[in-house]
C-alpha positions as CSV (number, residue, x, y, z in Angstrom):
1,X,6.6,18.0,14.8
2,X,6.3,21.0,12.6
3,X,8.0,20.4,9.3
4,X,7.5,21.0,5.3
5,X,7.4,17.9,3.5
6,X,7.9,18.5,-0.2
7,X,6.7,16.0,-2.9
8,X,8.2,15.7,-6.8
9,X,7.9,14.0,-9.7
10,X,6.7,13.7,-12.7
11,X,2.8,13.4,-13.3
12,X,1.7,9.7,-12.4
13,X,4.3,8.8,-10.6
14,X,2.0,8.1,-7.0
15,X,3.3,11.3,-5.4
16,X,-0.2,12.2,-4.7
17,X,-1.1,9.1,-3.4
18,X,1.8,9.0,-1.3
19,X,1.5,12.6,0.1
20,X,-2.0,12.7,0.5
21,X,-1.3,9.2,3.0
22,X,1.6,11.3,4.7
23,X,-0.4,14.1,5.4
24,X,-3.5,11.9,7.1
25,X,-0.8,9.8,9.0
26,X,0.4,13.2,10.2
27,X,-2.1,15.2,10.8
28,X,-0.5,17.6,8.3
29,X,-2.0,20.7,6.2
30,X,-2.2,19.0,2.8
31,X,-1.8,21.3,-0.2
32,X,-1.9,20.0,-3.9
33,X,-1.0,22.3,-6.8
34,X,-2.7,20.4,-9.4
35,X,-5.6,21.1,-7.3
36,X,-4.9,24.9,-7.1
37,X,-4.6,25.3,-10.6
38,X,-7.4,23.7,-11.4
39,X,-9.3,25.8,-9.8
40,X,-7.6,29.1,-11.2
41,X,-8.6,27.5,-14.5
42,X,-11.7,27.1,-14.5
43,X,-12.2,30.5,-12.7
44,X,-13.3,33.4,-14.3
45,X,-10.2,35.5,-13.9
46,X,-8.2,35.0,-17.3
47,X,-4.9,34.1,-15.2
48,X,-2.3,33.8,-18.1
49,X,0.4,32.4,-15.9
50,X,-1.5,29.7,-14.0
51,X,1.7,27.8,-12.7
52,X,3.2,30.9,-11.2
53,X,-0.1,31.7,-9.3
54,X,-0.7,28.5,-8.4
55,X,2.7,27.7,-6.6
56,X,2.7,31.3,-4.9
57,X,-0.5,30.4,-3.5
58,X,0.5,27.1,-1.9
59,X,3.5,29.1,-0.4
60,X,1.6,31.3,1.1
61,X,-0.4,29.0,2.7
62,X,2.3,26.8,3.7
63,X,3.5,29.8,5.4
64,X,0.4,30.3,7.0
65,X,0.2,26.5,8.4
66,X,3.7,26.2,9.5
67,X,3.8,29.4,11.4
68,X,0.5,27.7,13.4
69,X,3.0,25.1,14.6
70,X,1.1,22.6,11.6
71,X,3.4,20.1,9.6
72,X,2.5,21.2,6.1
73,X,2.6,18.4,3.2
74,X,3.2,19.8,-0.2
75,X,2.4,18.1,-4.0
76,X,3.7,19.4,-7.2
77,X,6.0,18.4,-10.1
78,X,8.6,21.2,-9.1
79,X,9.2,21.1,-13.2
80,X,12.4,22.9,-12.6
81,X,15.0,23.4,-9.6
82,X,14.1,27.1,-8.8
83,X,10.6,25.9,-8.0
84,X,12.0,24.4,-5.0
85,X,14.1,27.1,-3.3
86,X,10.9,29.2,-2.2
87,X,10.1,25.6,0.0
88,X,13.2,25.8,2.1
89,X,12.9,29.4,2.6
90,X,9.4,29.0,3.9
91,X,10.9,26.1,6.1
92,X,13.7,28.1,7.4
93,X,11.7,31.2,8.2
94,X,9.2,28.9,10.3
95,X,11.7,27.1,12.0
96,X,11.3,24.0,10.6
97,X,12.8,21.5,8.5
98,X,12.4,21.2,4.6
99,X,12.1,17.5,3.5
100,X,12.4,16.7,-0.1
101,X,10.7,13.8,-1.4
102,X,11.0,12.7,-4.7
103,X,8.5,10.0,-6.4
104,X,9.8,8.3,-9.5
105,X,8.0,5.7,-11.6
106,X,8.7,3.4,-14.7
107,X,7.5,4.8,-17.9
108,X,5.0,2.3,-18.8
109,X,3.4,2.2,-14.9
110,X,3.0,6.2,-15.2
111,X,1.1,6.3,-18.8
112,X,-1.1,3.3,-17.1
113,X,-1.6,5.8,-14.4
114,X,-2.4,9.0,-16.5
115,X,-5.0,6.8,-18.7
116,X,-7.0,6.4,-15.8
117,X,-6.5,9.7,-14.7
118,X,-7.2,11.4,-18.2
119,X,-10.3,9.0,-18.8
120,X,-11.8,11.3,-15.1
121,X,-11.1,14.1,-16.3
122,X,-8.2,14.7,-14.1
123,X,-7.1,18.4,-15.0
124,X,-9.1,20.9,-17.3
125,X,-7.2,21.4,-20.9
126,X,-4.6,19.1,-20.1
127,X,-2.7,17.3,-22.4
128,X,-1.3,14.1,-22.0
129,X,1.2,13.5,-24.9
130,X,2.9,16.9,-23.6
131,X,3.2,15.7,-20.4
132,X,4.6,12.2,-21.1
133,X,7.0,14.2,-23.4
134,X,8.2,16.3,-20.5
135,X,11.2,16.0,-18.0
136,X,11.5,17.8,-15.1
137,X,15.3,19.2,-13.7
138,X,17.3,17.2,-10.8
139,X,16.1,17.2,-7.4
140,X,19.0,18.2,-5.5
141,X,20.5,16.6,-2.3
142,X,19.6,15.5,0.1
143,X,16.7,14.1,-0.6
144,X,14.3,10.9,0.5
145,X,14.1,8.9,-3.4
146,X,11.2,6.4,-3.6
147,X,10.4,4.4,-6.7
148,X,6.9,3.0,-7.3
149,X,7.1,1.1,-10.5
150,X,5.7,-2.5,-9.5
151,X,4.6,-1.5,-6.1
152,X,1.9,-1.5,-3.9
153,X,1.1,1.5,-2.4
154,X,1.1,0.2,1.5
155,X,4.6,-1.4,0.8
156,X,5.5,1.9,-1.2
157,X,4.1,3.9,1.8
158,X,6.1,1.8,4.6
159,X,9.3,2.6,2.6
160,X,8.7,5.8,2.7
161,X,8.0,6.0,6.3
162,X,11.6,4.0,7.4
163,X,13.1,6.5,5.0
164,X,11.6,9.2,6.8
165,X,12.5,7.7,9.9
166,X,16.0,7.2,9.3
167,X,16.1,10.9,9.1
168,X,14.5,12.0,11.7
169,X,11.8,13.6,9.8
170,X,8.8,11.6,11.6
């Protein structure tokens, strides 16, 4: 089935672990914006707005992968509501439906998580203190909430799949 499946939350909070699963079980086009802008980063083009171009490009390709009948599996933050419209217009235009997912996480699990992630160099010039400092706007209704604090990640991932389910979104 050809849907947009949209994952939020703040950084550490498993959405990547539980997207990138979702998008394997589906056989979905996976796209990470962390992964995007890294790459812009480090790139020799001097991009002074790096968040802007990176979601753009993930919309375009989303775009791209819907309209080839492909459910398309999307990771990012979505710092603020506005981020999120561009999704369900995508979704809409293609014909298919816009699932919001959003990933929460217990304070001390997520600074666990970004250790580890900081200590493999995770992101060029990030900076971790700014990021646990940060909060991100509400995602609106409806949406699919799962929390990972304390959880393993099959028993986080089966959650998410009956939540899915109960929608009719696999």
């Amino acid at each position: 089935m050809t849907a947009l499946y949209v994952f939020c939350g703040l950084p550490g909070s498993g959405k990547t672990t539980l997207s990138r699963r979702l998008a394997g079980h589906l056989g979905a086009t996976y796209l990470r914006i962390d992964t995007i802008e890294s790459g812009l980063i480090t790139s020799t083009l001097a991009l002074t707005d790096v968040m802007d171009a990176g979601y753009s490009v993930a919309w375009g390709l989303a775009t791209d992968a819907l309209a080839l009948g492909k459910p398309v599996v999307a990771d990012a933050v979505h710092w603020n509501a506005a981020l999120l419209d561009p999704w369900s217009r995508i979704a809409s235009a293609e014909g298919a439906p816009c699932h919001l997912i959003e990933v929460t996480c217990a304070l001390p699990d997520r600074q666990a998580r970004l250790a580890a992630r900081h200590a493999s160099g995770w992101k060029a010039g990030e900076d971790w203190q700014a990021v646990l400092s940060k909060t991100m706007d509400p995602i609106p209704d409806p949406a699919i909430r799962v929390d990972t604090t304390n959880t393993e990640e099959h028993a986080t991932f089966a959650t998410l799949l009956a939540e899915l389910q109960q929608v009719g979104a696999t």
